[in-house]
Steps between C-alpha positions, in 0.01 A plus 500: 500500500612209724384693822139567383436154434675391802259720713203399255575117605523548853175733488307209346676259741386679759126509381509137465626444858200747594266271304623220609392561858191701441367248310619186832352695777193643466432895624874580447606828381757591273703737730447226785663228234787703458546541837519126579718462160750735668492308822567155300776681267239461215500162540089411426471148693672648801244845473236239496648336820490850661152542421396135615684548806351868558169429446487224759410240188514192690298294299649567178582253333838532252423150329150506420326491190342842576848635566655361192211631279547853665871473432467393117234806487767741659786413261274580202421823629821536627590463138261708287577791826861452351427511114595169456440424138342118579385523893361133431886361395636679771241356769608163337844515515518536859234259555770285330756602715362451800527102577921592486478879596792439747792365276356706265588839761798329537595461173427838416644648838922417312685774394561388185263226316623226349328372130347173665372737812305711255409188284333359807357832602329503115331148525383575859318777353340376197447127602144494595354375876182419624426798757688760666681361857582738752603251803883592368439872424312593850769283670823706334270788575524439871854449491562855346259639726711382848825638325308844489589749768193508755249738385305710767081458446528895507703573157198252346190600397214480761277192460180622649295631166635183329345255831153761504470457123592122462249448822263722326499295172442167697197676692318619179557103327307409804221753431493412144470140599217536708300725254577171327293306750194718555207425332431736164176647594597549838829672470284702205218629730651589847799295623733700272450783735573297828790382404634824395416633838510221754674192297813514707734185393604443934329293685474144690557339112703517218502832352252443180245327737534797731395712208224285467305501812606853579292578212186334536520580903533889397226440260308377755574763780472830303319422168501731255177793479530486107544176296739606211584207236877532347633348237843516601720557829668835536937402470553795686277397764628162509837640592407727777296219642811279462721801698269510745553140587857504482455764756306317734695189489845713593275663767392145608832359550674871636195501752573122622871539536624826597853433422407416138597819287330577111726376335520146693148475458543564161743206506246228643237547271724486212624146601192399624285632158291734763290248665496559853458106578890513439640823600349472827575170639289563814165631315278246655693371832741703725863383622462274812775695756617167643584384148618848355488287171654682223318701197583391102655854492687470857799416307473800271710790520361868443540660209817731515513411906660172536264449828305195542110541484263521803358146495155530677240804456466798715148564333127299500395409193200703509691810577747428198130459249403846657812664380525300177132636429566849594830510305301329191242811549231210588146723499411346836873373704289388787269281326754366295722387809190326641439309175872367433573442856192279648591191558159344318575721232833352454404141546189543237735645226761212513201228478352744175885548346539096517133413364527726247853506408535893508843523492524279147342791317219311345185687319255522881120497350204685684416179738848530606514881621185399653607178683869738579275793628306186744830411604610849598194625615342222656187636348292345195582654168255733467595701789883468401429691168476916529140656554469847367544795740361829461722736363710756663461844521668680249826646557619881386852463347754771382425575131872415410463132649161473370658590162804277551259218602250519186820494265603201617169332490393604142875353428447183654179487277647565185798267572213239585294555212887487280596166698154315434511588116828368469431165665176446313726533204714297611295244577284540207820433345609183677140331425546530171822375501409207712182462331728440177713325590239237685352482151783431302601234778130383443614485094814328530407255749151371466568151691602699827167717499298188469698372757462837756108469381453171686732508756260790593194369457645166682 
């Protein structure tokens, strides 16, 4: 029947659109897709517009080579979503396309198609080019977009949980980046647990040397009663430690200007990557009144307001740690403040992040946590490491938390004890694989190992 398979075709068109976008923009729904593809009139490059132009995307960047691998990705899925029967031809063909996608809209856009229109529509398609170009596409894009009627934010989907997530992600790389850093025997023994409960990414530097020395200056302030060594790093853990942070850098910059809301907050530390440095332009020096020299962000219009920004701080930067640390659920606020906020403090750390090139994300060894905790503390090395406190008095809990509680742990064992079998395996795995191959290398190519042998002993 000619009206099943119409509906069939514009089902599966419809789930390739869907796929198309979920696939761009990352922590996009498929009910929020649809509702930008209705706002563009199922148009996919002018949905994406919506969603740049929603999400306050200001850096990104519809040329680049991430971009254009994101785009190639989308049109495959976009494809297979659509039951394509080759997704890989049909993410060619309009990679061919694209260098003449306009005459080629034009072209198409004639009532009635003349034979040399479709012959040149034909070798468009199947002549071959080096890389997909979307300089022509996003520019038509913007044309059809400014022909749209205006569309009110409201009938859009909100872009909050899209900004918390996206923030969210970049906050955990920075976590995973300095677990990265830390030493192996360290992180193993006791600094795991610091910076789970005190390794807040804000701070006077960028955001993985923040996580850094918040670590090994909670380690040193309330060391732990009972060394435990882990093999691995709770993920959910990681996360909540991550939340927590975003929460205290929204509470930093809400606390130090007033008329900043959430979601404008939200906005600054996406465009600034969350490092305080930049999305507070007076962190280290306040306005001079006779000056009244404008912020970076005085320029900037509120999200959804259309008002220009307060340009100086109502709010020390003290106060603004305080409610960063109590928003972060920071064991000790107080303490905290006084540790971020002294001006020694601050003046030590940037020598220590330039000596030791922190924010590079190199392998630190034991010497330098000990030379970073001389540098924060001011102390020699063996007072900056954790001495061992008695332990607390016990606590009575309700049976059902207690219960709750002990599940989780004997979870997190087993997953441990899972996780540590499968990388031994997997390393067993790659040694003898590298081992192999090393040795046929050594076969084939006897000349080069004599060579290696006394270049080495040379």
């Amino acid at each position: 029947m000619p009206g099943k398979g119409s509906e069939n075709i514009a089902k599966r068109s419809l789930d390739g659109l869907v796929a198309f976008l979920t696939c761009l923009f990352p922590y996009l729904f498929d009910l929020e897709a649809v509702r930008y593809l209705d706002a563009a009139d199922a148009d996919p490059l002018v949905a994406a517009l919506h969603i740049i132009n929603r999400r306050g995307m200001v850096k990104f960047n519809k040329n680049s080579p991430t971009v254009l691998a994101a785009i190639k990705a989308a049109l495959r899925c976009a494809a297979i979503a659509a039951e394509d029967p080759d997704p890989q031809q049909f993410m060619e063909g309009w990679m061919n396309i694209s260098p003449g996608v306009g005459e080629f809209a034009t072209k198409l856009s004639f009532p009635m198609a003349r034979h040399d229109d479709e012959s040149y529509v034909w070798r468009l398609i199947v002549t071959p080019t080096p890389d997909l170009e979307l300089e022509e596409p996003w520019k038509l894009a913007n044309v059809r977009l400014a022909k749209q009627k205006p569309i009110r934010q409201e009938e859009l989907p909100p872009a909050r949980p899209a900004k918390k997530r996206m923030l969210l992600a970049t906050i955990h790389r920075f976590y995973l980046k300095a677990l990265g850093s830390l030493p192996e025997s360290e992180l193993r023994e006791r600094l795991h647990y610091s910076m789970l409960q005190g390794g807040h990414c804000f701070g006077p530097l960028d955001p993985v040397s923040n996580i850094i020395v918040n670590t090994l200056w909670y380690d040193h302030k309330f060391p732990i009663s009972k060394q435990v060594t882990l093999q691995m790093t709770s993920t959910q853990c990681l996360w909540r430690v991550a939340a927590r942070s975003l929460y205290g850098l929204v509470s930093f910059l809400c606390t130090r200007y007033p008329s900043l809301t959430p979601d404008q907050a939200l906005q600054r530390l996406l465009d600034t990557g969350a490092n305080l440095q930049d999305a507070d332009p007076y962190l280290f020096s306040m306005p001079e009144p006779e000056n009244k020299r404008p912020s970076c962000w005085s320029g900037c219009l509120q999200i959804g307001s259309g008002k220009p920004d307060a340009t100086a701080p109502s709010v020390s930067v003290p106060e603004a740690y305080l409610a960063a640390a109590t928003a972060a659920f920071h064991s000790n606020p107080l303490s905290h403040r006084e540790f971020l906020a002294s001006p020694n403090t601050v003046a030590n750390l940037q020598t220590a992040r330039r000596v030791m090139r922190l924010q590079d994300g190199r392998l630190l060894s034991s010497k330098d946590l000990e030379m970073l905790c001389m540098c924060i503390f001011e102390c020699p090395s063996s007072a900056g490491f954790p001495q061992k406190q008695l332990e607390t008095e016990p606590k009575k809990v309700n049976i059902v938390l207690y219960t709750h509680v002990n599940e989780c742990r004997c979870v997190f064992w087993r997953q441990q004890k899972r996780a540590s079998r499968m990388v031994a395996a997997a390393l067993s795995k790659f040694n003898e694989t590298a081992v192999g191959f090393f040795y046929s290398s050594l076969l084939l190519a006897p000349q080069l190992y004599r060579k290696c042998i006394s270049y080495n002993n040379s």
